[in-house]
C-alpha positions as CSV (number, residue, x, y, z in Angstrom):
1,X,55.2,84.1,33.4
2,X,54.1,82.1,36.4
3,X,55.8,84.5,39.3
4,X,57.9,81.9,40.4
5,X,61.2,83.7,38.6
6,X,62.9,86.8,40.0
7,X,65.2,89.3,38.7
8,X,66.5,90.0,34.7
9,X,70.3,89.2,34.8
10,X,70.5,87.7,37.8
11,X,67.5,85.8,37.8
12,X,66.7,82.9,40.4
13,X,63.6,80.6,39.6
14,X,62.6,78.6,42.8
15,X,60.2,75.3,43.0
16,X,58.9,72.7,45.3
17,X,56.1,72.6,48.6
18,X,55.9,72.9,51.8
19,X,55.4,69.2,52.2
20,X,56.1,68.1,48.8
21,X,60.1,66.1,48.6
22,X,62.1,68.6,48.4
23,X,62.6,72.2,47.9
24,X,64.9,74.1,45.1
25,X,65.9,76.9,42.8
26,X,67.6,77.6,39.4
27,X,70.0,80.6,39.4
28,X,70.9,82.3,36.3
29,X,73.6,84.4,35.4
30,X,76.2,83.9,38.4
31,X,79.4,85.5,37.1
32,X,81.2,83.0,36.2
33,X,84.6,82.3,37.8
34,X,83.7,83.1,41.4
35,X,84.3,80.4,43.9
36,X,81.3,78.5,45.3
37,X,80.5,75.4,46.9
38,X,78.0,74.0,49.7
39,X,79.5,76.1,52.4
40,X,79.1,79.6,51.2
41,X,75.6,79.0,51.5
42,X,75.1,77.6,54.2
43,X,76.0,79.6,57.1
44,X,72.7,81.6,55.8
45,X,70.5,79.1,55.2
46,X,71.3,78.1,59.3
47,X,70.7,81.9,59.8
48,X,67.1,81.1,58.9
49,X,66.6,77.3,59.9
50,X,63.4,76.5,61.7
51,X,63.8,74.9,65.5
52,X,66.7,76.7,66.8
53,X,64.7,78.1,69.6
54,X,61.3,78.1,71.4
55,X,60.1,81.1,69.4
56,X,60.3,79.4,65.9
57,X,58.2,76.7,64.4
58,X,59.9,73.4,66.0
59,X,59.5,71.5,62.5
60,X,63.0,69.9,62.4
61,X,64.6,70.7,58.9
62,X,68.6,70.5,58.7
63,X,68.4,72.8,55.7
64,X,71.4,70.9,54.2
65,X,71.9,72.4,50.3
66,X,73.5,70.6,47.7
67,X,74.6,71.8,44.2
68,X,73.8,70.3,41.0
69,X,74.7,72.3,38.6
70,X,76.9,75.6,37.1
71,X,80.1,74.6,39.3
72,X,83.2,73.0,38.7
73,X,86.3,72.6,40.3
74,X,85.2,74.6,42.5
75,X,84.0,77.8,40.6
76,X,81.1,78.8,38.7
77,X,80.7,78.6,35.1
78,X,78.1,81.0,34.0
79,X,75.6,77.9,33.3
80,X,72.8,77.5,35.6
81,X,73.3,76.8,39.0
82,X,71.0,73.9,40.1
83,X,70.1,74.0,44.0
84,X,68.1,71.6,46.0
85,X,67.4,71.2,49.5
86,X,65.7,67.9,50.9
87,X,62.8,68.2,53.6
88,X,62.9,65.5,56.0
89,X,60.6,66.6,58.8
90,X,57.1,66.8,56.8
91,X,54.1,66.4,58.9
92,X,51.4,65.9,56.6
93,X,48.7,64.9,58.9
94,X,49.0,68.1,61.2
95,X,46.5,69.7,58.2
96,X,44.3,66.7,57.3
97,X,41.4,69.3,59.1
98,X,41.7,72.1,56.6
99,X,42.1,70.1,53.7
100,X,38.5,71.4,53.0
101,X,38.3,74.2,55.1
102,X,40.3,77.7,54.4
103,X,42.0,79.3,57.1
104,X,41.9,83.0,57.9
105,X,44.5,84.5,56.8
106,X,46.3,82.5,54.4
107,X,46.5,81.9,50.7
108,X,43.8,78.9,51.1
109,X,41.1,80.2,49.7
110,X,42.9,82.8,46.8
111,X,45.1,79.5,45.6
112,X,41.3,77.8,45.7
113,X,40.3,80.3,43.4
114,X,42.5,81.1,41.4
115,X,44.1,77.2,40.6
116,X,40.2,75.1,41.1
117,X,42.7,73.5,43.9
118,X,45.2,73.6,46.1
119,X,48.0,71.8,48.1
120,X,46.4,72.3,52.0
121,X,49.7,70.1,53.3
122,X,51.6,72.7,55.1
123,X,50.5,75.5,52.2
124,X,51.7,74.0,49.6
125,X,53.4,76.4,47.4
126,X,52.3,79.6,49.7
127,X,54.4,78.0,52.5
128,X,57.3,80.5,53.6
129,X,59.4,77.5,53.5
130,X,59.7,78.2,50.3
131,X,61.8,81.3,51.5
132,X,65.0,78.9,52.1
133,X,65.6,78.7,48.7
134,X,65.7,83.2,48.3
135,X,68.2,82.5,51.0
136,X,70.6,80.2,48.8
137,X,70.4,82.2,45.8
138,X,71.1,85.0,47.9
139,X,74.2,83.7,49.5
140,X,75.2,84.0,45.9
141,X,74.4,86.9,45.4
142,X,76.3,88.2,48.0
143,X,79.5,86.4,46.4
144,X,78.5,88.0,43.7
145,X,78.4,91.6,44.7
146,X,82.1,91.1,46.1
147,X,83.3,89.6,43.0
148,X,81.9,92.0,40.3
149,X,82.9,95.3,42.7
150,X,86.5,93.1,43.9
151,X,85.6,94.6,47.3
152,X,83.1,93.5,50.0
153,X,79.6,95.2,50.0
154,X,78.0,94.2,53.9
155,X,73.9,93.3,54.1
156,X,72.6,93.1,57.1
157,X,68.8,92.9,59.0
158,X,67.4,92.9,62.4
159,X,64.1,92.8,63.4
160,X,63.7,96.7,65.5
161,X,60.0,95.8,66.4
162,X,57.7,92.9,67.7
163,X,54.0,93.6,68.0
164,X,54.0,97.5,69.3
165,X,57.1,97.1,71.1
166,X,60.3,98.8,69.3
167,X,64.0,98.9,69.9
168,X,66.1,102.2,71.6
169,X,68.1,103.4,68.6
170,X,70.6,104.7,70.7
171,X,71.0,101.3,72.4
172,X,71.3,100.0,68.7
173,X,74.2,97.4,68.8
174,X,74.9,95.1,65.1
175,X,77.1,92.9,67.2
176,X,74.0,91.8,69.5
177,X,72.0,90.6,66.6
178,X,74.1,87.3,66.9
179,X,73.6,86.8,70.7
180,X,69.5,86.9,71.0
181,X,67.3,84.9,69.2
182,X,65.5,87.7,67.8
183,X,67.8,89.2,65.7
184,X,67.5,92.5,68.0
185,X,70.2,94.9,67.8
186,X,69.1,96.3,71.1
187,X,70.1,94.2,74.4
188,X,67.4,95.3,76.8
189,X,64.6,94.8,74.2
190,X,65.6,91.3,73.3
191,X,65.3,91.1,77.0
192,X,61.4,92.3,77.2
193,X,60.5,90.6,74.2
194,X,61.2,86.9,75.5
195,X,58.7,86.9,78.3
196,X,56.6,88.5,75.9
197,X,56.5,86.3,72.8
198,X,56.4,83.4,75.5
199,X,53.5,84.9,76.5
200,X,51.7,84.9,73.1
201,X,53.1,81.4,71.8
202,X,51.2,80.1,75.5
203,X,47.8,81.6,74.5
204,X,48.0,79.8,70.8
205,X,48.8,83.4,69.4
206,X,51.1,85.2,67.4
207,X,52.2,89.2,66.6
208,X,54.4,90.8,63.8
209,X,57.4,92.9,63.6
210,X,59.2,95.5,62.0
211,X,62.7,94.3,59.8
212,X,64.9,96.5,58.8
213,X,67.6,96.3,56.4
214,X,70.5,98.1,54.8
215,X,73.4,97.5,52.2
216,X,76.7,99.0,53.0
217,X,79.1,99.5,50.1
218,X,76.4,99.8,47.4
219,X,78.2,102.0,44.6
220,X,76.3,105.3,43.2
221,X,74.5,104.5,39.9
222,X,72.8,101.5,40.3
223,X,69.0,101.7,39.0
224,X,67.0,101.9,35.6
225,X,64.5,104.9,35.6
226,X,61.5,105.3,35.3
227,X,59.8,102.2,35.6
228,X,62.5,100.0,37.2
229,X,64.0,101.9,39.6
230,X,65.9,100.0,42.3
231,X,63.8,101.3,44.8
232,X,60.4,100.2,43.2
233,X,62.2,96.6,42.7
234,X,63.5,96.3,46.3
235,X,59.9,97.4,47.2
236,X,58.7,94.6,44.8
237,X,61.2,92.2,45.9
238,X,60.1,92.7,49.9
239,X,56.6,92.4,49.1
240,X,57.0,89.4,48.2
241,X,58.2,87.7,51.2
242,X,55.7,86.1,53.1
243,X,54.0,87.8,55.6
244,X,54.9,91.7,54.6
245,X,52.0,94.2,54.2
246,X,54.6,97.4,54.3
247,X,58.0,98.6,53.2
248,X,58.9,101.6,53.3
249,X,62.9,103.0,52.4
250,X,64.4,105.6,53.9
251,X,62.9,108.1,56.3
252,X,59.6,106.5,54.5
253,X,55.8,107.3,55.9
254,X,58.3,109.4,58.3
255,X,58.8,111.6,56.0
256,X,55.1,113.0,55.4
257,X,55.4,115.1,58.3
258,X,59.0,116.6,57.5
259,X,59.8,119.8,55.9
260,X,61.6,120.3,52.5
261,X,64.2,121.6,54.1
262,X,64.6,118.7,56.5
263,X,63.9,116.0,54.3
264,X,66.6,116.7,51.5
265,X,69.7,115.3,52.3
266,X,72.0,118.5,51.7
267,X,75.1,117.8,50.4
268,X,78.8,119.0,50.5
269,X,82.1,117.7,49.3
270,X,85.0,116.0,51.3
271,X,88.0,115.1,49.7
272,X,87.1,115.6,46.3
273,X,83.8,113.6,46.7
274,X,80.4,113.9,47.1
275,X,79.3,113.7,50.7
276,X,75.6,113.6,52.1
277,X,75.0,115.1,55.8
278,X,71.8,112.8,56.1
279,X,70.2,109.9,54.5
280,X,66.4,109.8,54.3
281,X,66.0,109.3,50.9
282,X,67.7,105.6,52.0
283,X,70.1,105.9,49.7
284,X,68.1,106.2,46.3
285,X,67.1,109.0,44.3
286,X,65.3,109.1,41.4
287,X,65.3,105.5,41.7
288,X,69.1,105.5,41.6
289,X,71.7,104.2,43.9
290,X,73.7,107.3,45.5
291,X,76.0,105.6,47.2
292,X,74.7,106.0,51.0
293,X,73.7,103.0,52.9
294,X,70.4,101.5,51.5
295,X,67.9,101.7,54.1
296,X,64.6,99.4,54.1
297,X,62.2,98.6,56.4
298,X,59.8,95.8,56.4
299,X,56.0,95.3,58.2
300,X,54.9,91.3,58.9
301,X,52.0,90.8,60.1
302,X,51.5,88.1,62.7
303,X,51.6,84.6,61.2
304,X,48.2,83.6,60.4
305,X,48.7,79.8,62.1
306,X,47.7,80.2,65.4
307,X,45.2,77.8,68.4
308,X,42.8,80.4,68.8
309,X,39.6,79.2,66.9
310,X,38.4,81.4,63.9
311,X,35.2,82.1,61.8
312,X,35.9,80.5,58.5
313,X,34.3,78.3,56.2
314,X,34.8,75.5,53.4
315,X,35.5,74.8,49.7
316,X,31.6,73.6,49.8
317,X,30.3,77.0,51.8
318,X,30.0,75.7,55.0
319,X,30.7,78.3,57.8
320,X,32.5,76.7,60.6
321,X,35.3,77.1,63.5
322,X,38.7,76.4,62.7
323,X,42.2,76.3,64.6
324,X,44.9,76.0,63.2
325,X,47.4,72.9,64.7
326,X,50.8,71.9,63.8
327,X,54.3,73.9,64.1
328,X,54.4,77.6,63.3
329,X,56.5,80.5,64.2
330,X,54.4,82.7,66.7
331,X,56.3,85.6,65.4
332,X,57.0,85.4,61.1
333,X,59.1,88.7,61.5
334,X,62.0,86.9,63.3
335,X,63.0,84.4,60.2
336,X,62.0,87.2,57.8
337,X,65.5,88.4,58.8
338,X,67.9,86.3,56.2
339,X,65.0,86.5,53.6
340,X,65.0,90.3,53.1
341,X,68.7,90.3,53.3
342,X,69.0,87.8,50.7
343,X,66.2,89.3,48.2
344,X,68.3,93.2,48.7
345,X,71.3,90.7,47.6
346,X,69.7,89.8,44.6
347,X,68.3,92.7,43.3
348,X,71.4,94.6,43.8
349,X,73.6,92.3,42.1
350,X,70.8,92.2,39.3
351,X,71.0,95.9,38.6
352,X,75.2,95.9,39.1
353,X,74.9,94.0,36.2
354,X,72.4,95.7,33.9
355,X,74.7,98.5,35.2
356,X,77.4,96.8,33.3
357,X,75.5,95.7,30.2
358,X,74.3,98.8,30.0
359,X,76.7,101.5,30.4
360,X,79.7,99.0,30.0
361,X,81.6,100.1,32.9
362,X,80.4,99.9,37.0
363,X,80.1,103.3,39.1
364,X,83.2,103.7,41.2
């Protein structure tokens, strides 16, 4: 076990560098039978393509996927479906200065120890351009989800804070995600946050954000207590995108300073089902799915790239001052958008089918 492989039934193995040819991933245990090609993928993968505006990394990468494997005539086959994306806009050079030196922040020095070396090109294998390839497996995933339930189930992120500036929830709007380059669901805040982030990518800066996510359509059931309860693997799963230090589901740290009686989410029943009058367990208990929305939130802190020299020093103990050139996103949280939908698209579809395996039959 390396930690390059997620999920159990649904499983995903990804590969490649920052720098190195080309990026990729092996997915295992697609449903077989669904229909698939290049272009159910890659309307997400161009959700998180680098260079599409002033406040991402400029590094130039068409982010075009090809399949090699587990489809034919135009479905899937239940065989391992081989992904593989080429990068083309590699800058090598821009980290020639730290190919010694660690830089604050990063996985430099960790990989150091931990490997005896490292790739310093870009990150190597820390790089978050290795997100890409969560992205195509989870465009699967989602076509996954539909196919096993034969009914859509909607995931969808926005980014509700940058640095300590947050959305209005009552101006929240999903449509306005798609017209700002922040993902922002709230008009007026994209609005502040431009002049804002333009004014920390000027100074050689960066700042995080807050993600959220949710999963609409999620049936009741889903989860395997006690130790792998779908909550503790979307936690699991979140934490390991790049960049995240928090997650929390539901009303999460929120709910620390509520009351029993305000916290439970008190139930009644409406046309012979089950209906919640709130939702701030985020849609789990007991580590299974109830059949709410699923509510996550993410923390990233600010990307670790940025002009502004930094106390550091080198593989031979040398302490020095290092910044940090090249092409980097002066705000991580905004790309993290696409990633954490893709990894809740994954894990759901993992435990719909251990659901299945399991049980032999999927909650209605």
């Amino acid at each position: 076990m390396a930690g390059n492989a997620w999920g159990t039934l649904f499983r995903f193995t990804t590969f490649g560098e920052s720098h190195g040819p080309a990026i990729g991933c092996v997915v295992d245990g697609a449903p077989p039978g669904m229909l698939l090609d290049e272009s159910d993928i890659q309307p997400w993968l161009d959700k998180r393509r680098p260079g599409q505006s002033r406040f991402t990394t400029q590094r130039r990468e068409p982010d075009r996927v090809r399949i090699l494997s587990g489809v034919f005539e135009g479905h899937t086959t239940g065989t391992p479906i081989g992904l593989v994306i080429e990068n083309q806009d590699a800058r090598s050079n821009d980290y020639s200065d730290i190919a010694h030196a660690f830089r604050p922040g990063h996985a430099d020095y960790t990989y150091w120890k931990k490997y005896g070396r490292r790739d310093w090109r870009g990150g190597g294998r820390a790089s978050a351009r290795e997100t890409a390839m969560r992205v195509a497996a989870g465009a699967i995933a989602r076509k996954g989800l539909d196919f096993v339930l034969g009914r859509p189930v909607v995931i969808r992120g926005a980014v509700i804070q940058m640095g300590p500036h947050a959305i209005d929830r009552a101006r929240w709007d999903w449509d306005e995600v798609a017209r700002n380059p922040f993902f922002c669901p709230d008009a007026q805040a994209a609005k502040d946050w431009e002049p804002y982030l333009e004014s920390i990518r000027k100074q050689g800066s960066s700042i995080g954000a807050v993600v959220e996510v949710e999963a609409l359509g999620v049936p009741a059931g889903l989860g395997e207590p006690v130790y792998d309860k779908l909550d503790a693997d979307l936690a699991k799963a979140m934490m390991g995108i790049n960049a995240v230090k928090g997650v929390e589901i539901g009303a999460g740290f929120g709910a620390a300073a509520l009351r029993g009686e305000e916290n439970a989410d008190a139930m009644r029943m409406a046309q012979g089902q089950v209906a919640f009058l709130s939702n701030n367990a985020g849609g789990i208990l007991g580590g299974i799915s109830t059949g709410q929305p699923i509510v996550l939130r993410l923390a990233l802190k600010p990307t670790s790239s940025i002009l502004i020299p930094q106390k550091t020093v080198n593989d031979e103990g040398q302490e020095l001052e290092l910044s940090t050139t090249g092409r980097h996103d002066p705000c991580v949280g905004i790309r993290a958008v696409p990633v954490a939908e893709a990894m809740l698209a994954t894990t759901l579809l993992d435990h719909l089918l251990r659901q299945r395996g399991q049980c032999g039959n999927l909650p209605a």
